[in-house]
FIPA-198900 format. One record per residue: residue in one letter; residue number from 1; x, y, z of N, C-alpha, C in turn. Coordinates in steps of 0.1 Angstrom, whole numbers. Layout:
REM FIPA-198900
 residu num   n.x   n.y   n.z  ca.x  ca.y  ca.z   c.x   c.y   c.z
      A NUM     X     Y     Z     X     Y     Z     X     Y     Z
...
This chain:
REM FIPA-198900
 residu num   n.x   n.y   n.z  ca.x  ca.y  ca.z   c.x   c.y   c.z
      X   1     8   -12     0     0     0     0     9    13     0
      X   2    19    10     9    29    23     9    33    24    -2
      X   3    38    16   -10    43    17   -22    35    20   -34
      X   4    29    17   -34    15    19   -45    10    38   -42
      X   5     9    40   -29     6    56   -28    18    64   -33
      X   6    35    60   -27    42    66   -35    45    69   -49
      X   7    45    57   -56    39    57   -66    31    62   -73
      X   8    23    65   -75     9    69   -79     4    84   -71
      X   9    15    89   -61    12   100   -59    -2   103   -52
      X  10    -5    93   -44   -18    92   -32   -12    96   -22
      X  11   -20   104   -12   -20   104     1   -23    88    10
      X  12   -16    88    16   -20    75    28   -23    85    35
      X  13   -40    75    39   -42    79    56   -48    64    64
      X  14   -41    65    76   -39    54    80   -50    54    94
      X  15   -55    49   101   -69    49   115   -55    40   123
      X  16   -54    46   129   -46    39   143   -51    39   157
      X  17   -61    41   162   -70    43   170   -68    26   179
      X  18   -67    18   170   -67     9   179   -51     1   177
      X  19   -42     8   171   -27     0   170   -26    -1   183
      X  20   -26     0   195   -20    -6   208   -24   -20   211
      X  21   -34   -21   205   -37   -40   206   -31   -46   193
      X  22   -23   -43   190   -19   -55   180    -4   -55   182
      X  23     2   -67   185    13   -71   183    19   -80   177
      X  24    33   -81   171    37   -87   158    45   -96   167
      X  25    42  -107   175    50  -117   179    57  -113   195
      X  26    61  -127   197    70  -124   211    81  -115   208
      X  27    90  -121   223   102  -112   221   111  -117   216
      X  28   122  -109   210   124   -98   212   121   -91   199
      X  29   110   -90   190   108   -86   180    99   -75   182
      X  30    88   -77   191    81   -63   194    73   -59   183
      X  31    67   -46   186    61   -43   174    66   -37   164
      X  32    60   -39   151    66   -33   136    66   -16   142
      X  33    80   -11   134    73     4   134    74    11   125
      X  34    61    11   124    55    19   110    54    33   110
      X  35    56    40   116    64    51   116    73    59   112
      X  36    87    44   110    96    45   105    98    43    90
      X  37    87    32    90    84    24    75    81    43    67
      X  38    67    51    74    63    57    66    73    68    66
      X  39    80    73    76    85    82    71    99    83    62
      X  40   104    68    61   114    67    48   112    62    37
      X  41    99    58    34    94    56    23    92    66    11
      X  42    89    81    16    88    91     7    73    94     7
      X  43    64    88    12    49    82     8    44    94    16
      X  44    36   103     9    25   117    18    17   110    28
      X  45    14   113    40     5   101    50     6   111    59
      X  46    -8   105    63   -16   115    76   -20   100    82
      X  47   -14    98    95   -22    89   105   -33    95   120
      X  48   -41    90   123   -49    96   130   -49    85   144
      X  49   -47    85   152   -46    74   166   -57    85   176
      X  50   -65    74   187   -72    81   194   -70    76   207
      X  51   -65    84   225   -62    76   233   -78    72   242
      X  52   -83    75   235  -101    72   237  -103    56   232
      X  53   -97    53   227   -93    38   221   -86    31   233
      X  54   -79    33   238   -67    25   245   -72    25   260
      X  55   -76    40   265   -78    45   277   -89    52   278
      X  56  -101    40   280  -114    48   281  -118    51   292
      X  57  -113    66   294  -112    74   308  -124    88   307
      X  58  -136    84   302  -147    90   297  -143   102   290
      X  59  -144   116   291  -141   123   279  -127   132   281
      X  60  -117   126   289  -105   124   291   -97   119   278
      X  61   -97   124   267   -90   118   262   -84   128   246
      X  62   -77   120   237   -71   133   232   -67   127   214
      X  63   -72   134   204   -72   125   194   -57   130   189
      X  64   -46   122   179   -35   131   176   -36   126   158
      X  65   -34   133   156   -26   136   139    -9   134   140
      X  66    -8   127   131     8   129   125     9   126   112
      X  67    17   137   103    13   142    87    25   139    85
      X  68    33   140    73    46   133    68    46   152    67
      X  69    56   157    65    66   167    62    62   176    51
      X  70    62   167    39    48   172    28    39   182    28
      X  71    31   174    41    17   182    42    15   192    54
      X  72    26   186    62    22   192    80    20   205    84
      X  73    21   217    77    18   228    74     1   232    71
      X  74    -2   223    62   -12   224    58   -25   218    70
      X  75   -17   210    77   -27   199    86   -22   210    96
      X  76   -16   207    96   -16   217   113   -26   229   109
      X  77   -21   235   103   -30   253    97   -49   247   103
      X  78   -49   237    95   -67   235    91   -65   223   108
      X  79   -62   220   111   -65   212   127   -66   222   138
      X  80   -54   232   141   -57   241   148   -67   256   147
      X  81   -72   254   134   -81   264   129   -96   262   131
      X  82   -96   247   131  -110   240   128  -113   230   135
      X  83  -105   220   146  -109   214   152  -103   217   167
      X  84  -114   210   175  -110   213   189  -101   204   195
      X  85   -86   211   202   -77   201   206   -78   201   222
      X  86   -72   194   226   -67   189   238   -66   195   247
      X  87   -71   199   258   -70   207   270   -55   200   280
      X  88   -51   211   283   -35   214   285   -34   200   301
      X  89   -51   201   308   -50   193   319   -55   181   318
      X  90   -61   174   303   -63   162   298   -51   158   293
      X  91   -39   166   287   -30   160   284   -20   158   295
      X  92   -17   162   303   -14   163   313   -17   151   323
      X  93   -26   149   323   -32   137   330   -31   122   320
      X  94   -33   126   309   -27   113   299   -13   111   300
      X  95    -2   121   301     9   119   301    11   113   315
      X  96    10   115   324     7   113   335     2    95   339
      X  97    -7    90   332   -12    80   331    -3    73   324
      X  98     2    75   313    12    66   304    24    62   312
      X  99    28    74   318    43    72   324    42    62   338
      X 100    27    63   345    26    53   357    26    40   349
      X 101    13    39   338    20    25   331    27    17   325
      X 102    38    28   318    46    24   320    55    20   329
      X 103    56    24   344    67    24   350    60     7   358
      X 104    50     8   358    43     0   367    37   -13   357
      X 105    37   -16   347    37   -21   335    44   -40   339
      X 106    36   -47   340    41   -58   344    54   -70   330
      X 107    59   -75   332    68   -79   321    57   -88   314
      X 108    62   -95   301    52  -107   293    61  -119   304
């Protein structure tokens, strides 16, 4: 798919809302990171992840965009122009939350 958008000069957009449940095997392989995949591929891509997916902490929660380089000017402009972001003490408390689970995070 990455290849076919570069190619062909499509935008990828990718729903990540639920990548925290999927894992590509034991250890020590962990999960793929597509991240990496997309941003050295050349390929225009906007992924969207929601921590309202992962951590249903009623309306606590915070949706994120990440745009390839390409575009991120343009996404940023029209995201913070037109949609409502994250209050400074919901993110705050998510970051907050991640770092206890992580720390406190039991091994496989």
């Amino acid at each position: 798919m990455v290849r076919f958008c570069r190619d062909y000069d499509k935008l990828l957009i990718i729903d990540l809302c639920f990548a925290a449940f999927t894992f590509c095997g034991e250890e020590p392989a962990g999960r793929f990171d597509l991240y990496e995949l997309l941003r050295d591929s050349g390929v225009s891509y906007l992924t969207i992840e929601d921590t309202g997916k992962t951590w249903p902490i009623q309306d606590a929660k915070c949706a994120m965009l990440l745009a390839s380089d390409d575009i991120y000017e343009d996404v940023k402009n029209r995201h913070t122009s037109v949609l409502l972001n994250v209050s400074p003490f919901v993110l705050n408390l998510l970051t907050a939350y991640a770092e206890d689970s992580a720390a406190t995070a039991s091994p496989r």
